[in-house]
C-alpha positions in Angstrom: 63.6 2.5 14.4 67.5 2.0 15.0 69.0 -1.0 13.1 69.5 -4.1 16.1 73.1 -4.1 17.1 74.7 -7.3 18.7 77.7 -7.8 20.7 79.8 -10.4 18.9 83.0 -12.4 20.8 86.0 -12.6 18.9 89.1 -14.7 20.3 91.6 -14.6 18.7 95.1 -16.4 19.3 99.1 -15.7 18.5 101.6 -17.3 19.4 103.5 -15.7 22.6 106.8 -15.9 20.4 104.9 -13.8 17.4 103.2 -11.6 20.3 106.7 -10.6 21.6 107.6 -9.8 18.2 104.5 -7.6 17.8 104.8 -5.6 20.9 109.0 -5.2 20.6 108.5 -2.6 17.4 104.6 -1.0 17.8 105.9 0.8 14.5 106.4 -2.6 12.7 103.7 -3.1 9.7 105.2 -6.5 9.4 101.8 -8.6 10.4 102.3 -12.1 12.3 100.3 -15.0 12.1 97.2 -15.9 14.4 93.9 -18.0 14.5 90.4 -15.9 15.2 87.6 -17.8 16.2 84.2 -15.8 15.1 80.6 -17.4 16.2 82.5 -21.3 16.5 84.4 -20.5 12.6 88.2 -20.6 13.4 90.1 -18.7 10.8 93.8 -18.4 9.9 94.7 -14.5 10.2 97.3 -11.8 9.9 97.6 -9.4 12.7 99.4 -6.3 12.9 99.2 -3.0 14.6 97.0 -0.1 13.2 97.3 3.8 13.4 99.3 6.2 13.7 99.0 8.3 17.0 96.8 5.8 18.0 99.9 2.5 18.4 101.3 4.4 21.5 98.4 4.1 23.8 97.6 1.1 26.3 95.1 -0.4 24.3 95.7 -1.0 20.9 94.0 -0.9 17.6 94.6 -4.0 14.9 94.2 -5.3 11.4 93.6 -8.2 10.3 93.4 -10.1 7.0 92.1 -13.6 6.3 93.9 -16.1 4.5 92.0 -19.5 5.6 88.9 -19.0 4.5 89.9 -16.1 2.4 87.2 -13.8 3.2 84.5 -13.4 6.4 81.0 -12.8 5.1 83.1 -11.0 2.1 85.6 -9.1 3.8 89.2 -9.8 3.3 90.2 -7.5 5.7 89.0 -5.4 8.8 90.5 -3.0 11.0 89.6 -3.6 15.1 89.6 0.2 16.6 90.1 0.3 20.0 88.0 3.9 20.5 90.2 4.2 23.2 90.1 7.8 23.2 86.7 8.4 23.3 84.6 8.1 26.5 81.1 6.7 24.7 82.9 5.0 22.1 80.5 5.2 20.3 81.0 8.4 18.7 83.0 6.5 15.3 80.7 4.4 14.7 77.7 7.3 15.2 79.2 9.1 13.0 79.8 6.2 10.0 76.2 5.4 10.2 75.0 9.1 10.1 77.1 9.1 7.0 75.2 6.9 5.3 71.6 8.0 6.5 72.5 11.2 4.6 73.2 9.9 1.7 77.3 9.2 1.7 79.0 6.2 0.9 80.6 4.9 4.4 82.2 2.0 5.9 79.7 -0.5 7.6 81.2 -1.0 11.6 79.9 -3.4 14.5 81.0 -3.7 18.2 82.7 -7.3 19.1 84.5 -8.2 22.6 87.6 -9.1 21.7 89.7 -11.9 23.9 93.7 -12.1 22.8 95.3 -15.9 23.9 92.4 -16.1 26.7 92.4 -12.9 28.2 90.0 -10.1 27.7 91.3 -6.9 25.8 87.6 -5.4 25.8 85.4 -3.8 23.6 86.6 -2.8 19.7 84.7 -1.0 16.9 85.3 -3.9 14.0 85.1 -1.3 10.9 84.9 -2.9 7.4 87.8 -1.9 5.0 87.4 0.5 2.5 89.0 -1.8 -0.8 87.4 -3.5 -4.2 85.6 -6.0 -1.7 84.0 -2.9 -0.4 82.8 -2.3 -3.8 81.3 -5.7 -4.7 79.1 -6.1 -1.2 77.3 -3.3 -2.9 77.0 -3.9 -5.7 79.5 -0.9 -7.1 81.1 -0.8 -10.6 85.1 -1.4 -10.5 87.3 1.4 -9.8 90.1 2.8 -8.3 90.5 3.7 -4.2 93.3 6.1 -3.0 93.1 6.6 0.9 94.2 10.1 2.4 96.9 9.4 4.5 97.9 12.3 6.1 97.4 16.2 5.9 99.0 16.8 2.0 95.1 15.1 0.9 94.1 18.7 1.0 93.2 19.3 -2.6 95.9 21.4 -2.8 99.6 22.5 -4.8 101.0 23.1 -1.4 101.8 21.0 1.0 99.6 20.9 4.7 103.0 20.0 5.9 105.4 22.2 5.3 103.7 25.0 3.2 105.9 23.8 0.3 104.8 23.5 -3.5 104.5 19.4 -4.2 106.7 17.7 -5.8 103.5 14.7 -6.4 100.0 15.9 -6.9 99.8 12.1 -5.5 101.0 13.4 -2.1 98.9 12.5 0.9 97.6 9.3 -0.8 97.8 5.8 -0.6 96.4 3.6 -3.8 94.4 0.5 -2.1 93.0 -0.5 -4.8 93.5 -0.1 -8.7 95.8 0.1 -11.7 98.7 2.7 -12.3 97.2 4.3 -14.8 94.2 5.8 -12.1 97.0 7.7 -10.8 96.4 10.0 -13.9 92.4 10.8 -13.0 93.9 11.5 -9.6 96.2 13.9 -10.6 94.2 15.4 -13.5 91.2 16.4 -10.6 93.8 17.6 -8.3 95.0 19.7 -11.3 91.6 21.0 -12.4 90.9 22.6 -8.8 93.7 24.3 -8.4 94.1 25.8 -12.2 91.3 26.5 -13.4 89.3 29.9 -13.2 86.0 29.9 -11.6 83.7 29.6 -14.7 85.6 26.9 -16.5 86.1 25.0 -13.1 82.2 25.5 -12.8 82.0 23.7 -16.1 84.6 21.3 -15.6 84.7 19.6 -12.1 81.0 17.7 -12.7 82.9 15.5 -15.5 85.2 14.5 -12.4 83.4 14.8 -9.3 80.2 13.6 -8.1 79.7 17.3 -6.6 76.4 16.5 -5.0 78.1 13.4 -3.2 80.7 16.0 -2.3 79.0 18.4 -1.0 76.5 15.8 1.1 80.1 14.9 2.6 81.0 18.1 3.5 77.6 18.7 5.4 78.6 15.2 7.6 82.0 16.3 8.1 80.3 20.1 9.3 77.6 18.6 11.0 80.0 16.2 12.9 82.3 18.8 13.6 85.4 16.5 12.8 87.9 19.1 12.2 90.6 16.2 11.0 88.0 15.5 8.3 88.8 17.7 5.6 92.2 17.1 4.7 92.3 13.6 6.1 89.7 10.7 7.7 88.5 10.1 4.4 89.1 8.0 0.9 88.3 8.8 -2.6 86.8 6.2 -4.6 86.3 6.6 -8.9 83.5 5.0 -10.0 84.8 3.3 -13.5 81.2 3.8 -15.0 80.8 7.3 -14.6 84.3 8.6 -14.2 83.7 10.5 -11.2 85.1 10.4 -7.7 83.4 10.3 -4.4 84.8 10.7 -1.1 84.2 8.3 2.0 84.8 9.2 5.3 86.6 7.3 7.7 88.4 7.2 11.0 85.3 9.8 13.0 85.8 9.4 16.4 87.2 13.1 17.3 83.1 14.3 16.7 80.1 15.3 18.2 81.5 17.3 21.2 84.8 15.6 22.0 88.4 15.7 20.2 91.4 13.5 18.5 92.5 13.1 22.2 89.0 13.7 23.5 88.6 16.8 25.5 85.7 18.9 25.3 84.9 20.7 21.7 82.8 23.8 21.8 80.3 23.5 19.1 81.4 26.9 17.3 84.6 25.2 16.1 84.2 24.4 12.9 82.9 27.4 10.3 79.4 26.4 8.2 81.7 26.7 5.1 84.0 23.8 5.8 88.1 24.0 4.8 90.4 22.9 2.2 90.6 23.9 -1.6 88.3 21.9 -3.5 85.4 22.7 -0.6 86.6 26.6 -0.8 86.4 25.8 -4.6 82.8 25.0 -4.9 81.5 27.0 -2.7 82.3 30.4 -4.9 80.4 28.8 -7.3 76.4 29.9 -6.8 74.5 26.6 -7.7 77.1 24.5 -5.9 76.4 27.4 -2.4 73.2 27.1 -3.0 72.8 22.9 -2.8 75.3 23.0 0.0 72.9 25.1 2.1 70.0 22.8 0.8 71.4 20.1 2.1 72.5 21.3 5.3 69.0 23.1 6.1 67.2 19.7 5.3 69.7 17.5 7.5 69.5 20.2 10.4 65.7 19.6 10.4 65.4 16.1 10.0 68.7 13.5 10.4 70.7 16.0 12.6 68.1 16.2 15.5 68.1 15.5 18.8 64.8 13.5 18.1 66.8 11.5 15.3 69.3 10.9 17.2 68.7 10.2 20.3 67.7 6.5 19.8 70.4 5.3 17.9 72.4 7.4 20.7 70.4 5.1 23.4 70.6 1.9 21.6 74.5 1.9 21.4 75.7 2.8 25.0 72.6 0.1 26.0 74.5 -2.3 23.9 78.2 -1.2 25.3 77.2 -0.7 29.2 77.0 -4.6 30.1 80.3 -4.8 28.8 82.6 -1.9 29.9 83.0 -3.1 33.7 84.6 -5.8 31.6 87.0 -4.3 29.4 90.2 -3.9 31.3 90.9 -0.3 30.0 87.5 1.3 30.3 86.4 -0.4 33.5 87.6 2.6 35.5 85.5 5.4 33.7 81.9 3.7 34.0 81.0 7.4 35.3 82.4 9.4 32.8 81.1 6.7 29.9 77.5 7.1 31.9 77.7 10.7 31.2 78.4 10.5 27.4 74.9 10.4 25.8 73.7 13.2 26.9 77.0 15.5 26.4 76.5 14.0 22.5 72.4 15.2 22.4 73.6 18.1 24.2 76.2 19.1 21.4 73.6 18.0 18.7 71.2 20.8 19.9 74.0 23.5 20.3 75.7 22.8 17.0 72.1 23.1 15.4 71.6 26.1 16.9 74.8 27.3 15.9 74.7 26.7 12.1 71.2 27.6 11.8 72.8 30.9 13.1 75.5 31.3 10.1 73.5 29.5 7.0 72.6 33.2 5.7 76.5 33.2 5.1 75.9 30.4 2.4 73.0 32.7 0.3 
């Protein structure tokens, strides 16, 4: 059965002075203040912008911290994500979840109806941050988390940008949590995949990656088809008791079937084998090949089904329809939004089909 979703309302009030000062710069990171009422709880915020790409469009995305309390049900922080771009929206939040039925560690999300100083701004994907509070909800040992922030977090010496050698192996991430001296273990991991011949690496990389983790990563982001995915959309956290890194995805809304801006994705778009170094990495090694296709056949046949699927597909646009004739933004494409589910099981059977196809390039 499909975990029971709820809608939750969230009204949250600025000040119209602090509002104008939000909307004059959308590029400002400079939060203002603001109460958010949750379930009758009022709460004293911080509220600024989120994105990149995404600040430009009508409806925007937000994050907020809490100050007073300090923490909702122990999260310091969340990130609202408008899904604006996607017709379902519900294909982030699909995608998060499917994450962790495979085996990945991945954000928690829930949808809320958000109202800002009384009037309705619509339906939001409330994700859970990705930080050491992240860590301690489950239970994790202490460790460091660097977020990819942009295309350089491609496990490489040269830059995704500008096909330059780095001047930082640290390019292309953001420390969120941690001390300076876990900028070493980055470094060090980045330096092992791209120096060291294919027997020692073989050797090597398990004492600094969770490869299995990895690779059940790499089969989400495949399956998924979110082409963003591999050199971005994702955060590494190192576990302090084992020394090893694992990567969490984040940000999946460009997936099954639709992209960044939401057209139409054929399901041929993204190779079995994946992209970036580290991924190109351990797949010349045999035994890592080998799990990789493992992994894949067993999630084609069981999690990445239509059968699977299609209820958690079901229960989420059940949940959403009541409320997008009232969400300003979306109100206008009920049609399109009706049409969703079955474009997502639709791509679920073609994308099978098609990597079922090409998993004989993996022996």
């Amino acid at each position: 059965m499909a975990k029971h979703e709820q809608m939750i309302n969230y009204h949250l009030y600025v000040h119209p002075l602090d509002l104008r000062e939000l909307k004059k710069d959308i590029w400002n990171d400079e939060p203002v203040p603001g109460k958010l009422t949750i379930n009758q709880k009022k709460f004293d915020i911080d509220v600024v912008y989120r994105g990149s790409h995404i600040r430009k469009l009508a409806k925007k995305s937000y994050n907020i911290s809490f100050y007073k309390p300090s923490n909702y049900k122990g999260k310091k922080e969340i990130h609202l994500n408008a899904e604006y771009k996607d017709p379902s929206m519900i294909r982030n939040k699909l995608s998060l979840d499917f994450f962790a039925d495979i085996g990945v560690l991945s954000p928690e999300s829930q949808y809320i109806f958000l109202q800002l100083n009384g009037r309705q701004e619509g339906i939001y994907l409330e994700l859970e941050s990705v930080d050491e509070h992240f860590l301690k909800r489950r239970s994790l040992p202490d460790g460091s988390i660097f977020y990819a922030v942009d295309g350089d977090a491609n496990f490489s010496l040269i830059s995704e940008l500008d096909d330059e050698t780095k001047k930082s192996l640290l390019l292309g991430y953001e420390k969120k949590y941690g001390k300076d001296s876990d900028d070493h273990y980055l470094q060090e991991l980045i330096f092992i995949i791209n120096t060291l011949l294919k027997g020692e690496f073989e050797k090597e990389i398990v004492h600094h990656l969770d490869v299995e983790k990895y690779l059940r990563w790499l089969a989400g982001v495949v399956l998924t088809q979110n082409y963003d995915g591999f050199v971005h959309n994702y955060a590494l956290y190192r576990n302090g008791d084992t020394g090893l890194f694992e990567i969490i995805p984040w940000d999946y809304d460009a997936t099954w079937g639709r992209d960044v801006n939401g057209k139409y994705m054929q399901e041929d778009y993204v190779r079995i084998e994946g992209f970036n170094t580290l991924t190109a990495r351990l797949l010349d090694v045999d035994s890592f090949r080998k799990k990789y296709q493992g992994l894949l056949m067993e999630f084609l046949s069981n999690q990445f089904t239509v059968e699977y699927m299609k209820p958690k597909v079901e229960q989420l646009f059940n949940l959403l329809h009541p409320y997008i004739l009232m969400d300003p933004y979306k109100k206008d494409q009920v049609e399109k939004f009706k049409e969703e589910p079955n474009l997502i099981l639709q791509f679920i059977e073609l994308r099978n089909d098609y990597l079922r196809s090409k998993i004989n390039k993996l022996d």
